[in-house]
C-alpha positions as CSV (number, residue, x, y, z in Angstrom):
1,X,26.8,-79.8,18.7
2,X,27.5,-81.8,21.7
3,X,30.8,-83.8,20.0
4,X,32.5,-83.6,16.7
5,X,34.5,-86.6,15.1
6,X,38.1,-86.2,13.4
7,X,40.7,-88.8,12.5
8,X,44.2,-88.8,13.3
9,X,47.8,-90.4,12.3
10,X,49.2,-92.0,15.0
11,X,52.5,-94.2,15.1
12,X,51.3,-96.9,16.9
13,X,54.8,-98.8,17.1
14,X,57.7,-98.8,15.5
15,X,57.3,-97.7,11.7
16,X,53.8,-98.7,11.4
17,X,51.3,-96.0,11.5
18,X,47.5,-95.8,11.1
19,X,44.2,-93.4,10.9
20,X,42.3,-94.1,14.1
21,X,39.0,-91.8,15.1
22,X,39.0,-89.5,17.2
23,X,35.8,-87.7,19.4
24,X,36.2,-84.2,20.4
25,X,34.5,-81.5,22.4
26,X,32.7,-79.0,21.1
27,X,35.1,-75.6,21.5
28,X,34.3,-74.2,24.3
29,X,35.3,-70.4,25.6
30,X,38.3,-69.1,24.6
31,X,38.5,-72.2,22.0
32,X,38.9,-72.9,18.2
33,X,37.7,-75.4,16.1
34,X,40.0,-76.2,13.0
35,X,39.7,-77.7,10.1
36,X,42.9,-78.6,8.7
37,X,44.0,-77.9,5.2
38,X,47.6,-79.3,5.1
39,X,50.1,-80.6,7.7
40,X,54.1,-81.0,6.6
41,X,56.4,-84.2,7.5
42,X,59.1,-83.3,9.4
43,X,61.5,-86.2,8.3
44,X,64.1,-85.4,11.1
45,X,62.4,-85.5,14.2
46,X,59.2,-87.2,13.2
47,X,61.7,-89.9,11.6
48,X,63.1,-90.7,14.5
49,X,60.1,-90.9,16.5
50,X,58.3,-93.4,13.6
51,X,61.2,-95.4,13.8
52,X,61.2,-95.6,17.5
53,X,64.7,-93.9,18.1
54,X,63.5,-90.7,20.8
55,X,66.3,-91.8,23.7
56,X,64.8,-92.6,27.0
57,X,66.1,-89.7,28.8
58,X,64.6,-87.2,26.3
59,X,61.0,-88.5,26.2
60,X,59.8,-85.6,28.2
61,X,61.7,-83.1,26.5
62,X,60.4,-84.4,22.9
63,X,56.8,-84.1,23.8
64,X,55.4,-81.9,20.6
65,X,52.4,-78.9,22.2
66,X,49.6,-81.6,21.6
67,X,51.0,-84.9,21.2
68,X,48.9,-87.3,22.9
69,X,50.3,-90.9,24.1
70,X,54.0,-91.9,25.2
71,X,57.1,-92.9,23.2
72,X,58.0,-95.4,21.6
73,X,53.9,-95.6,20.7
74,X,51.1,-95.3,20.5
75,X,51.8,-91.5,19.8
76,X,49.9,-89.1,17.8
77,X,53.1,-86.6,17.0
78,X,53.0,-83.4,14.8
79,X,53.6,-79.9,14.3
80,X,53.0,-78.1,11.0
81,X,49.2,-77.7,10.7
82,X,47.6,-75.0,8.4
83,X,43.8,-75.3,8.4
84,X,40.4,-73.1,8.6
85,X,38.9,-72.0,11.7
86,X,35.4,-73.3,11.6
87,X,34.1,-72.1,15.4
88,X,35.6,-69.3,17.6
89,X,35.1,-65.6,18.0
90,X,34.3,-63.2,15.2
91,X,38.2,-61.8,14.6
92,X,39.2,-65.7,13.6
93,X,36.2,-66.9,12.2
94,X,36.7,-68.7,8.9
95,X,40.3,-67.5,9.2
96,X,43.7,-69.6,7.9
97,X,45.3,-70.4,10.8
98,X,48.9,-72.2,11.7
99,X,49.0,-74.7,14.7
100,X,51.9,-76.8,16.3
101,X,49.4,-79.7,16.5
102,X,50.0,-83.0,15.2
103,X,48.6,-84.9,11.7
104,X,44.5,-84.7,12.5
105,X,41.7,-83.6,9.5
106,X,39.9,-81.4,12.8
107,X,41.1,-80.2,16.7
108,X,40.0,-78.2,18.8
109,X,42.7,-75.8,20.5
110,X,42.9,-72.9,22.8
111,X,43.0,-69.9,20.3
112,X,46.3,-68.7,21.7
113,X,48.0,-72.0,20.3
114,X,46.8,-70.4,16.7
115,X,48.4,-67.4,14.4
116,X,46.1,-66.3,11.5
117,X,48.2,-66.2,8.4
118,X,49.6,-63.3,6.9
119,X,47.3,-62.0,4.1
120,X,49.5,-62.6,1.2
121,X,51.1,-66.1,2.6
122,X,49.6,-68.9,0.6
123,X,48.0,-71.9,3.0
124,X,50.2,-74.3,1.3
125,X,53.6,-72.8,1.9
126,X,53.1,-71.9,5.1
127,X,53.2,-75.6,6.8
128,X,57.2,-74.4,6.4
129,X,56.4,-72.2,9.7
130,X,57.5,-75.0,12.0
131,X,60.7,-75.2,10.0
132,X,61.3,-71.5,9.5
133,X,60.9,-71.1,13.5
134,X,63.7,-73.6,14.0
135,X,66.0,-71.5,11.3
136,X,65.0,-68.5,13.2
137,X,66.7,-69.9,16.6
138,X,69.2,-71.3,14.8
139,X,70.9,-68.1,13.2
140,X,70.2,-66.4,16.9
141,X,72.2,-68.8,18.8
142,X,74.5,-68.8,15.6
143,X,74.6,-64.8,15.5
144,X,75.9,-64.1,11.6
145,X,77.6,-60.7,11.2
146,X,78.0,-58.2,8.1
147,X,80.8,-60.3,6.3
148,X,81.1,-63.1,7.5
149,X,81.9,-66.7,5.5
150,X,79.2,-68.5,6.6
151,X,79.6,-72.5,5.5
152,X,75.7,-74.4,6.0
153,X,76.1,-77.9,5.5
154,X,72.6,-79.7,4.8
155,X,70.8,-79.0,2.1
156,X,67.5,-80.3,3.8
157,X,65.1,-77.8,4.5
158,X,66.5,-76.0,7.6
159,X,69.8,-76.2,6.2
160,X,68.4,-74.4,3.2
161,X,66.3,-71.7,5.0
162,X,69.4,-71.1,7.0
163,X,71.7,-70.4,3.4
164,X,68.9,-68.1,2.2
165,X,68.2,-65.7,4.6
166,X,72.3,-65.3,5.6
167,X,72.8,-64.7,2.0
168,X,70.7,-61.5,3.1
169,X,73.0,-60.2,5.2
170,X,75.6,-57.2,3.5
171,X,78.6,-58.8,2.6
172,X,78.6,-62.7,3.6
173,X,79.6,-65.0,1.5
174,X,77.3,-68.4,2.0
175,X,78.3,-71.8,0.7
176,X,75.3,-74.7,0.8
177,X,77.2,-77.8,1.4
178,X,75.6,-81.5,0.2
179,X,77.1,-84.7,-0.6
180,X,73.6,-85.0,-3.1
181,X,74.2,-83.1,-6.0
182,X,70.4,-82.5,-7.6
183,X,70.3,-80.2,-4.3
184,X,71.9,-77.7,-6.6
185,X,68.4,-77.3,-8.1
186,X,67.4,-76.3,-5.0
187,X,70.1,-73.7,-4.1
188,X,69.8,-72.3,-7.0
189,X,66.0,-71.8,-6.9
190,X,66.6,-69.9,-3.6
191,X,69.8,-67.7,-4.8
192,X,72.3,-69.3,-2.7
193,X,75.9,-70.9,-3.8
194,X,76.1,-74.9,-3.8
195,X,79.1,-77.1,-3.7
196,X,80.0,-80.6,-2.7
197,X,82.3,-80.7,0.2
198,X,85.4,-81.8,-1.5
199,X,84.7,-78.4,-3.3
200,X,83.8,-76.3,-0.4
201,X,85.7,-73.3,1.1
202,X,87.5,-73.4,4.5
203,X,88.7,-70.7,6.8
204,X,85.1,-69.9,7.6
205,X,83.8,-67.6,10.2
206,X,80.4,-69.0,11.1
207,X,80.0,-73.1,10.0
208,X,76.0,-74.2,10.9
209,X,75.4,-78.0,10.3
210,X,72.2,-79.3,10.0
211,X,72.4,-82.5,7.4
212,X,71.9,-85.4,10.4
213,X,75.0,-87.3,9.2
214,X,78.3,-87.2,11.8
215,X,80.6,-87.0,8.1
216,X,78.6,-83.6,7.9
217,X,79.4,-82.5,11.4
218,X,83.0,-83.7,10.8
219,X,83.4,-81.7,7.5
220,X,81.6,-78.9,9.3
221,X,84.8,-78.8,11.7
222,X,87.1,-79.0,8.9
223,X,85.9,-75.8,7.4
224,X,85.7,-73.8,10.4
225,X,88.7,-71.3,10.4
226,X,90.9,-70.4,13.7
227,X,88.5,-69.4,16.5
228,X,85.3,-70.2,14.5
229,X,82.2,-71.1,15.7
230,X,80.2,-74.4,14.6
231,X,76.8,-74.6,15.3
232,X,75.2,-78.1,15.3
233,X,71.1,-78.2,14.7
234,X,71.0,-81.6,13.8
235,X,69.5,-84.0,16.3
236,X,71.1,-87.6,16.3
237,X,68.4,-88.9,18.9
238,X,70.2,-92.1,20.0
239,X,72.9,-92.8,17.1
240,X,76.2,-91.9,18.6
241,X,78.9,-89.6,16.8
242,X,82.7,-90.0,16.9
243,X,84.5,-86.3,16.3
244,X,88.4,-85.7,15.6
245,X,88.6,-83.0,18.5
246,X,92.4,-84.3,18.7
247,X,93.2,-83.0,15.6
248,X,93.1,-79.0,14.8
249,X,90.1,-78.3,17.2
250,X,91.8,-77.3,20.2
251,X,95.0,-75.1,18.2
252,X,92.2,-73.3,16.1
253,X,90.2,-73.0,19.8
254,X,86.8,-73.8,18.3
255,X,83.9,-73.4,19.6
256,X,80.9,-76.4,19.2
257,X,77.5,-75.0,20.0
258,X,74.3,-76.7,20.2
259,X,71.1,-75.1,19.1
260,X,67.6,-76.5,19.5
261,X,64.3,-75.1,18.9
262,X,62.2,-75.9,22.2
263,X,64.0,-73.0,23.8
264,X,64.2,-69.8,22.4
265,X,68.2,-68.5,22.1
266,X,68.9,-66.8,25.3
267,X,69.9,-63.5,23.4
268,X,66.5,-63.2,22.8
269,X,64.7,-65.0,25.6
270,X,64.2,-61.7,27.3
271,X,61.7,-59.7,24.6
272,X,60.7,-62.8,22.2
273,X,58.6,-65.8,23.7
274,X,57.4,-68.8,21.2
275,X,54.4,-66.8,19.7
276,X,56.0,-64.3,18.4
277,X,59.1,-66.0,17.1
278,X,56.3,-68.5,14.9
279,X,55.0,-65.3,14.3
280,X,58.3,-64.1,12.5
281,X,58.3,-67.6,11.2
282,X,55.2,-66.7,9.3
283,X,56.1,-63.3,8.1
284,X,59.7,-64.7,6.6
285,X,58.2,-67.0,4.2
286,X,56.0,-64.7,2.2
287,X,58.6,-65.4,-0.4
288,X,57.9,-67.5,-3.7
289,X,60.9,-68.9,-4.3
290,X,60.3,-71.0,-0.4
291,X,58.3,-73.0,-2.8
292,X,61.1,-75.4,-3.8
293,X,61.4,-76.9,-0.2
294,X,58.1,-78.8,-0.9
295,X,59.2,-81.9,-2.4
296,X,55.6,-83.6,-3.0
297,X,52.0,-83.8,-1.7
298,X,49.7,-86.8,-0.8
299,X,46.2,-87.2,0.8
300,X,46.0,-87.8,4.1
301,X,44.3,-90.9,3.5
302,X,47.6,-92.2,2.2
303,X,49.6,-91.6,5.1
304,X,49.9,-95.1,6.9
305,X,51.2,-96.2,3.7
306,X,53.2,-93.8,2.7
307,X,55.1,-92.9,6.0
308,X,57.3,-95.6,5.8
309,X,58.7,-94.7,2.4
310,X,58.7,-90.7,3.3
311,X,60.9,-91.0,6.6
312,X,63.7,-93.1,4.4
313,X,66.8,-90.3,4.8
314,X,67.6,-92.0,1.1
315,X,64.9,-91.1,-1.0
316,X,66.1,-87.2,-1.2
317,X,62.5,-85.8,0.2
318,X,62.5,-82.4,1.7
319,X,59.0,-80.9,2.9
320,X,56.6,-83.0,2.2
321,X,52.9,-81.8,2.1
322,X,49.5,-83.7,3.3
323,X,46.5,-82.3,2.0
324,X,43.2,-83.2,3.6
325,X,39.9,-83.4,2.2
326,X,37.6,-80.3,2.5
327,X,33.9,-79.5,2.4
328,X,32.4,-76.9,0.7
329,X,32.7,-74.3,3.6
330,X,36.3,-75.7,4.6
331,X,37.2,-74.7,0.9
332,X,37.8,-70.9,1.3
333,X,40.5,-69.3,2.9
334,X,42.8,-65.8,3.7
């Protein structure tokens, strides 16, 4: 098989999307061909790159592994892909696989850029790895202790990974913080406290914001207690934010960290590269309960249409699933 043909989403300019073919080389050594299963939206970055908003001097930085053209569009952008591997060697071979690689029904990828599931991890929860890797850096550069108050302030999804695994630490008392209260259903599928932020708890140790608003960044600072640390995970992308640093911030001396995912923390940087961090990424979410952070599914078909409405910060989506359409072989799995 000399070429193989695939179909792709690509934002071709701002907030209009659509399927365009794609031809592809056959895999060649060292190479996998995938078949994808599902891909996952992720409304804060991919939002702001559909609307057009990536800021000119971060272009180069906000390059996805395999996105192929330039912002502001034509891009094909992407990075939660779970599919089937249909040609490679013997130890991947029909194996469920994970991929940072855009929204495409079939790619072909060096088989490092792949990690085969974990056997009891179920294809459809784990297009959460991309989302889970960038919780994992998060609460490195954030570095929760035995005890701590730990406020998180987002109940998106990273905001919500984040609350769930710090409520397994000994001792810490988490608070989810959201201004939307049917997030509730959410905590409380997950084990982890909710409140609004007029109802929240201050004096906290550790405060990690990740809800995308500047009033959650501002409440974040209003929570943290005297020599606290605040760590910010949302991305604006070109929206500016006005923060009262003249009020208590400089008599509590706290301290306003940034955390992003396209590095990995520098207190682990020396033993953990990106492979193995998605591969912790993967091994995390073997848990159930993970299942409320999908929000809905559509066909991939649908997608053009359906982008526009999906990327909308109002209409309280969290993870939301693509599922493609699969042939007979491309049915099984792990």
């Amino acid at each position: 098989m000399s070429s193989i043909t695939a179909k792709a989403f690509w934002t071709l300019a701002p907030r209009r999307g659509a399927l365009r073919d794609e031809t592809l080389s056959a895999p060649g050594p060292g190479e996998v061909l995938i078949r994808t299963r599902y891909s996952a939206i992720s409304r804060g970055t991919e939002g702001l790159v559909f609307n057009g908003q990536v800021p000119l001097n971060e272009r180069s930085r906000m390059r996805a592994p395999f996105q192929q053209g330039d912002f502001p569009g034509p891009v094909k952008y992407g990075y939660a892909s779970v599919g089937i591997v249909e040609q490679g060697p013997l130890h991947l071979l029909d194996r469920a696989v994970f991929c940072l690689y855009p929204h495409q029904d079939r790619y072909v990828v060096p088989q490092s850029a792949v990690l085969a599931l974990p056997g009891e991890l179920p294809l459809e929860r784990a297009v959460l790895a991309a989302n889970m890797e960038t919780t994992i850096n998060g609460l490195w550069d954030a570095g929760p202790r035995v005890g701590d108050r730990i406020s998180v302030i987002g109940a998106g999804v990273v905001g919500a990974l984040i609350a769930y695994l710090c409520t397994q630490i000994p001792g810490t008392r988490v608070q989810l913080i959201d201004i939307a209260p049917q997030r509730e259903t959410l905590a409380r599928a997950l084990g982890v406290p909710f409140y609004p932020p007029d109802q929240a708890e201050g004096d906290n140790d550790l405060v990690i914001h990740a809800s995308g608003a500047p009033e959650g960044l501002r409440t974040g600072l209003a929570l943290a207690g005297q020599e606290a640390t605040l760590i910010e995970m949302s991305w604006f992308g070109q929206q500016e934010v006005c923060l009262p640093l003249g009020e208590a911030f400089h008599s509590r001396r706290l301290t306003l960290r940034s955390s992003q995912v396209g590095t990995v923390a520098p207190v682990r940087s020396p033993r953990w590269d990106h492979r193995r961090r998605l591969g912790l990424a993967l091994d995390l979410l073997q848990d159930a309960r993970l299942d409320a952070l999908i929000s809905g599914e559509s066909t991939f078909e649908a997608l053009p249409e359906l982008m526009p409405r999906l990327l909308d910060g109002a209409n309280g989506v969290l993870c939301h699933r693509v599922a493609y359409p699969q042939t007979d072989n491309a049915a099984q799995g792990n």
